[in-house]
C-alpha positions as CSV (number, residue, x, y, z in Angstrom):
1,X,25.4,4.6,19.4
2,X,24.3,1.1,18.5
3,X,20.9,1.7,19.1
4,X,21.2,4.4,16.2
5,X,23.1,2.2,13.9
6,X,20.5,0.2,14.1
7,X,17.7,2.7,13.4
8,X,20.5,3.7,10.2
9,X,20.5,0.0,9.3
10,X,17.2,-0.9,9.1
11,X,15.8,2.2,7.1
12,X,19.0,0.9,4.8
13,X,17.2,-2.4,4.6
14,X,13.9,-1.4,4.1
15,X,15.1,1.7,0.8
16,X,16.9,-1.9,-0.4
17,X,13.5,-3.9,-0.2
18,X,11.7,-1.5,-2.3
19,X,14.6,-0.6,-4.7
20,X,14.1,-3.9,-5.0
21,X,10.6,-4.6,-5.4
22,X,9.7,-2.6,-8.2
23,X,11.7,-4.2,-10.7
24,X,10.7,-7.9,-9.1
25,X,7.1,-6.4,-10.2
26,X,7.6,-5.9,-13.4
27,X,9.4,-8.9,-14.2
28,X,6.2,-10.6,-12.6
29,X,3.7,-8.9,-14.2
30,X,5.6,-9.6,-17.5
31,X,6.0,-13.2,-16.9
32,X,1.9,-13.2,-15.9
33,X,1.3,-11.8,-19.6
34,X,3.6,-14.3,-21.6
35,X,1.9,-16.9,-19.7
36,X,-1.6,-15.7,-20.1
37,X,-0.7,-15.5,-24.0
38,X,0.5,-18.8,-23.9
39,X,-2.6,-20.3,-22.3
40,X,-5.2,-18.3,-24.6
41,X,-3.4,-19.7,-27.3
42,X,-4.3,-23.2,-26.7
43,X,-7.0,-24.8,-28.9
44,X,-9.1,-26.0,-25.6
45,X,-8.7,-22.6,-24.2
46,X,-9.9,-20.8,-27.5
47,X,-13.0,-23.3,-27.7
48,X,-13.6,-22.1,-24.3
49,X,-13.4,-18.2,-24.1
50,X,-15.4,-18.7,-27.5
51,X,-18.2,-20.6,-25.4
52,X,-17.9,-18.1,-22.3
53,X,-16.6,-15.0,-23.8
54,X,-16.4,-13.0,-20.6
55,X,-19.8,-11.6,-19.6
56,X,-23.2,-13.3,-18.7
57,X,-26.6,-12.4,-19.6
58,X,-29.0,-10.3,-17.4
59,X,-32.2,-11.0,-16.3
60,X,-35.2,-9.8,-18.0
61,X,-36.0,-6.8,-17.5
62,X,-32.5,-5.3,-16.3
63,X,-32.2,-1.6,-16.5
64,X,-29.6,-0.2,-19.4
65,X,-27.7,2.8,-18.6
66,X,-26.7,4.5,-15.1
67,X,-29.8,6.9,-13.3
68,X,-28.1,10.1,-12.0
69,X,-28.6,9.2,-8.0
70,X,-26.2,6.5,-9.2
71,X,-23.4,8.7,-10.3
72,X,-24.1,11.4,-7.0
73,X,-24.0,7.8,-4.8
74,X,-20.9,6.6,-6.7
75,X,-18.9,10.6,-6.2
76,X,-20.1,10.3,-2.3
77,X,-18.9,6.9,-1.9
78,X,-15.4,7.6,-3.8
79,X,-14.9,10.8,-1.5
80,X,-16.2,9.3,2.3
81,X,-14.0,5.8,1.2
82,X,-10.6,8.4,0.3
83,X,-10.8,10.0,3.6
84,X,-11.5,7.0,5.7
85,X,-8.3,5.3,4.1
86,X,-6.4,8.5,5.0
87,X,-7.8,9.1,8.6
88,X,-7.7,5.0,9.2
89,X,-3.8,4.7,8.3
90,X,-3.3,8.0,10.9
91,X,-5.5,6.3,13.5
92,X,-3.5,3.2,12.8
93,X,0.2,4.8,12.1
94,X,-0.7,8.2,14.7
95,X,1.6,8.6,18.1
96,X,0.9,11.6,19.2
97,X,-2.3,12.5,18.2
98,X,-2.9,16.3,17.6
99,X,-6.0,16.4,20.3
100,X,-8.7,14.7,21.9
101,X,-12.1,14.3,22.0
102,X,-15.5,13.8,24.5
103,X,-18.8,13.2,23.0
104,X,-21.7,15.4,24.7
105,X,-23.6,13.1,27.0
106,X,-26.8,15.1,26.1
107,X,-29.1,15.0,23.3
108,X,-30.2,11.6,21.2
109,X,-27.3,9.4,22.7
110,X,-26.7,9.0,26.5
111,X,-25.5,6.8,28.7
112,X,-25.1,5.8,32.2
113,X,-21.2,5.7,32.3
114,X,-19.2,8.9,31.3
115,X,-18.3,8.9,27.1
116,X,-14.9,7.5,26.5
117,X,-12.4,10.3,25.4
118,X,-10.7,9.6,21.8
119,X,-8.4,11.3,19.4
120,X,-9.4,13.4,17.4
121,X,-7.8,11.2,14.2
122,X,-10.0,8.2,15.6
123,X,-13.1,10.8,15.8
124,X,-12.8,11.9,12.4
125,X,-12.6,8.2,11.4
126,X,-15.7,7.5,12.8
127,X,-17.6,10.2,11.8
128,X,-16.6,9.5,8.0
129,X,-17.4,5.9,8.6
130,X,-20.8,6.9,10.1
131,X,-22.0,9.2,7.0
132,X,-20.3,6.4,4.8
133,X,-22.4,3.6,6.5
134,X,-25.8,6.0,5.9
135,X,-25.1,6.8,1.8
136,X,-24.6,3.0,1.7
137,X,-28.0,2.2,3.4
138,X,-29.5,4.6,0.6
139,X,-27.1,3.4,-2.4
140,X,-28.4,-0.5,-1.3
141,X,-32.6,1.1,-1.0
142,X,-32.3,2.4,-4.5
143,X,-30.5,0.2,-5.9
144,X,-32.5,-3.1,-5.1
145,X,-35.7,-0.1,-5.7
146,X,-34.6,0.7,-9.4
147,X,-33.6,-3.0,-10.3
148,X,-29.8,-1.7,-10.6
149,X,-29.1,-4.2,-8.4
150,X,-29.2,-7.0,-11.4
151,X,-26.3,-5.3,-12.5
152,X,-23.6,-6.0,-9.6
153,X,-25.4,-9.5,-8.4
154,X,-24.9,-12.4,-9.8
155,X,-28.2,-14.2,-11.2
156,X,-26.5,-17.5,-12.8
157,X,-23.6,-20.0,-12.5
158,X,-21.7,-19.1,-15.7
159,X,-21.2,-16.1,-14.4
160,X,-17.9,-18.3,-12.7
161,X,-16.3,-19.5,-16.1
162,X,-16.8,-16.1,-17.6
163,X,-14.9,-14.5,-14.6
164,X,-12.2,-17.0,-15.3
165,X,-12.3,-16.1,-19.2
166,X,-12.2,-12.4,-18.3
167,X,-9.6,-12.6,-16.0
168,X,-7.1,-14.4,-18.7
169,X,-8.1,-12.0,-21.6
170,X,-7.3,-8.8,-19.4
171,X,-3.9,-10.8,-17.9
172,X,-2.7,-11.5,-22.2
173,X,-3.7,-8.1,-22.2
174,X,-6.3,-8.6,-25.1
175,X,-8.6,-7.4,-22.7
176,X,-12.8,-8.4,-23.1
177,X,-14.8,-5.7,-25.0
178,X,-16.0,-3.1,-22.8
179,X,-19.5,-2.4,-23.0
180,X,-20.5,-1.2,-19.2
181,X,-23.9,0.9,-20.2
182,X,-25.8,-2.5,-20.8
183,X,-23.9,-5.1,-18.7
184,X,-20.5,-5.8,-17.1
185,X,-18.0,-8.5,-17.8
186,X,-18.5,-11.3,-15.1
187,X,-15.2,-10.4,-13.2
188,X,-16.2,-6.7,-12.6
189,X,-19.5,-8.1,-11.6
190,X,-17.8,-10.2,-9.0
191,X,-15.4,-7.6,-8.1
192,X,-18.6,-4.9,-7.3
193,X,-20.5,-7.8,-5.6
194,X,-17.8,-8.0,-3.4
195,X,-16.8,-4.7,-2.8
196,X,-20.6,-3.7,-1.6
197,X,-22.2,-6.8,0.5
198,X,-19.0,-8.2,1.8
199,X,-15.9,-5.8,1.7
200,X,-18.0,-2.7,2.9
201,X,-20.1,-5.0,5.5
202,X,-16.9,-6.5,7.0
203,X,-15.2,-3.0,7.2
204,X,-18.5,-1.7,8.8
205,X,-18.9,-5.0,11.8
206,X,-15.1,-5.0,12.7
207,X,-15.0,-0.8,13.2
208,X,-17.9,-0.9,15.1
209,X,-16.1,-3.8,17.0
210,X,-13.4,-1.7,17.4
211,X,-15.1,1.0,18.6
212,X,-16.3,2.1,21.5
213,X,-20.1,2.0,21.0
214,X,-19.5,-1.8,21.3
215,X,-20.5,-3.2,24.1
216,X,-18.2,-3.6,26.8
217,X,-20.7,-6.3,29.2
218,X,-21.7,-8.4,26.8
219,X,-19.8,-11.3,27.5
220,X,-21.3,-14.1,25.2
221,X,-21.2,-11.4,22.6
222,X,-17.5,-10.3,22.8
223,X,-16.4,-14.3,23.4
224,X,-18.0,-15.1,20.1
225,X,-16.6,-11.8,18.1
226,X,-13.3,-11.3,19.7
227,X,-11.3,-7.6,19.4
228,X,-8.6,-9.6,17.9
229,X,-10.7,-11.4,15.1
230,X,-11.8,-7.8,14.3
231,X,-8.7,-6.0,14.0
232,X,-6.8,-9.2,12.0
233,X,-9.7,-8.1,9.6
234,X,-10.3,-4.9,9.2
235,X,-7.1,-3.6,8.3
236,X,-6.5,-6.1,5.4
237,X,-10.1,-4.6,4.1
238,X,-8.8,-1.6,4.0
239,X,-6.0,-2.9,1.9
240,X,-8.3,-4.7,-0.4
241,X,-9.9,-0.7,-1.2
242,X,-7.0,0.4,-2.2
243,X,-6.1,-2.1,-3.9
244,X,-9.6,-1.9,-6.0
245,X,-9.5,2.0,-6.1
246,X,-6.2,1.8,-7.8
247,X,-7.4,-1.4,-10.5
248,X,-10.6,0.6,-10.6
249,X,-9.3,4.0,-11.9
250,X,-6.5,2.1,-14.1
251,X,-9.4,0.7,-15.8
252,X,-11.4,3.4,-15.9
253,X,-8.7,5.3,-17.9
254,X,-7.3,2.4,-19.9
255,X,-10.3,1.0,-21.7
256,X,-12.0,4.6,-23.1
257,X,-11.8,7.0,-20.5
258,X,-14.4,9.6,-22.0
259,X,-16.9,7.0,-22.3
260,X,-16.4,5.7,-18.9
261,X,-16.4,9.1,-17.3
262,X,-19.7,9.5,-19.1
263,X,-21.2,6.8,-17.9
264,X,-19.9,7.2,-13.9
265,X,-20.8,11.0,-14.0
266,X,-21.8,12.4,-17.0
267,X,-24.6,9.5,-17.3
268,X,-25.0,9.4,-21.1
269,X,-23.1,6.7,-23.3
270,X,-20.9,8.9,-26.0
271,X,-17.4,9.9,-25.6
272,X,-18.2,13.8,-25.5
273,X,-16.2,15.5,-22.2
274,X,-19.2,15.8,-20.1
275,X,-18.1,13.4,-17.7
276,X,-14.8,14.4,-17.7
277,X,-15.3,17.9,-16.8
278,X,-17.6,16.2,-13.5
279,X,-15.1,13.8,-12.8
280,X,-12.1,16.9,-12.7
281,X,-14.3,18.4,-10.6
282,X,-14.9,16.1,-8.2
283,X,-11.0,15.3,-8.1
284,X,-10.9,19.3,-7.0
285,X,-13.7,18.4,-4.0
286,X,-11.6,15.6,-2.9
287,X,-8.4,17.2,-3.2
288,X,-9.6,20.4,-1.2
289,X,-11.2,17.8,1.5
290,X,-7.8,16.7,2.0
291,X,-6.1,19.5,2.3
292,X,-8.6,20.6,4.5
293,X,-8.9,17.3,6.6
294,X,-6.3,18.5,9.5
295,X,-6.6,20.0,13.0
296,X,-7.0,23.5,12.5
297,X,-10.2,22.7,10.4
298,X,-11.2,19.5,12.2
299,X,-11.1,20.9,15.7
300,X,-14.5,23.9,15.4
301,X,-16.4,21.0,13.7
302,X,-15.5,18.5,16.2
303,X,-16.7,21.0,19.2
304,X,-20.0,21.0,18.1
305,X,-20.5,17.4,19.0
306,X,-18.6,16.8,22.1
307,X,-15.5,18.7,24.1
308,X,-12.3,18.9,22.6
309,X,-8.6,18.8,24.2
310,X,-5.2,18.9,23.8
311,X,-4.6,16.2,26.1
């Protein structure tokens, strides 16, 4: 009896917490605004968004306008990313997983000792990372290829205050004019920058540390690179996605959606519905992936590449 009184009082505390929480947002984001107005207001603070007024100034020779392997790699990497949040909270929040799997110790990959046996969540995890990992080794040829790459990196030091200038003119909401078919402001520079060499590399070295391809024997290796280090990591990467996903399409929508959409998949710069239609539609694919991303789908594919089990 008291254990279930317990159960009852902590789902009580934890509806409380987020009854709670929503409203503590909104008074916070509200109090973030009125002091960001207060601060853009200031004379020294004028003289200096009028000296960095959010962007910096490409190279020489920096492309204009989005190729269309860039808007294929950007769909891809928006659908592999969606389903590897999804199948990494399962791995991560899973009990009873709904089967098990055993790679086939033939073909390209074999080893000595017998393949460890998995779930079926965690194999599904792995095999999204794995074709992730690959469209990112071929977003990163073509992009340092093409010179799209002057785009997301940074090339000089104002590139710092002009972040900072950015940041306050989205926070007083008088957000920095949008012109993303010839350059970006400094702060989504710095936010992309991120997301592909560091966020994506981290997430990539701390599953594969997770994992069992790692190896087990190598000592030095695993005393320098610890499981633990691995796992404090890669789950907060995985919270800095969504969190990015979620700023990204708010964005995206908020500051001329048709011209956005056209640039990310319609690649022209107008504000016809071209993009739109390709973005709707690729909402469909990754809806239908979804939906299709359980068991009774998962476990044929799975078979191919190893044995599978209920236990």
């Amino acid at each position: 009896m008291s254990t279930t009184k317990n159960k009852s009082g902590t789902a009580r505390g934890k509806r409380a917490r987020l009854y709670w929480a929503v409203p503590a947002a909104l008074v916070a984001l509200v109090l973030v605004v009125l002091l960001a107005k207060w601060i853009t207001g200031l004379p020294a603070v004028r003289d200096f968004i009028a000296d960095y007024p959010g962007h910096s100034e490409l190279p020489a020779g920096a492309p204009v306008g989005f190729p269309a392997w860039l808007a294929w790699q950007h769909f891809l990497n928006a659908f592999f990313l969606l389903l590897i949040i999804r199948t990494g909270w399962q791995v991560r929040t899973t009990t009873r997983p709904s089967g098990y799997w055993t790679r086939n110790n033939k073909g390209l990959i074999k080893t000595r000792t017998a393949p460890t046996k998995i779930s079926l969540e965690l194999w599904f995890h792995l095999t999204l990372d794995a074709l992730w990992i690959l469209n990112g080794l071929v977003f990163v040829i073509l992009l340092f290829a093409t010179g799209q790459w002057m785009r997301i990196v940074p090339t000089s030091w104002d590139v710092f205050p002009n972040a900072v200038s950015a940041g306050l003119q989205y926070a007083s909401l008088n957000w920095p004019t949008e012109n993303g078919w010839v350059n970006y402001n400094a702060l989504q520079l710095l936010t992309y920058f991120v997301t592909v060499f560091i966020a994506a590399p981290l997430a990539f070295i701390t599953g594969l540390r997770m994992s069992a391809a790692w190896p087990k024997k190598a000592a030095g290796l695993n005393k320098a690179f610890p499981i633990e280090a691995a796992r404090a990591v890669h789950f907060p990467v995985m919270i800095y996605f969504v969190a990015f996903i979620v700023v990204h399409v708010f964005l995206v929508l908020a500051t001329g959606a048709l011209r956005n959409l056209n640039h990310m998949y319609g690649v022209r710069d107008d504000v016809s519905w071209v993009g739109f239609w390709f973005f709707l539609a690729s909402v469909a694919v990754m809806v239908a992936a979804w939906f299709l991303a359980r068991p009774l789908f998962l476990r044929p594919i799975a078979s191919l590449m190893g044995k599978v089990t209920s236990r």
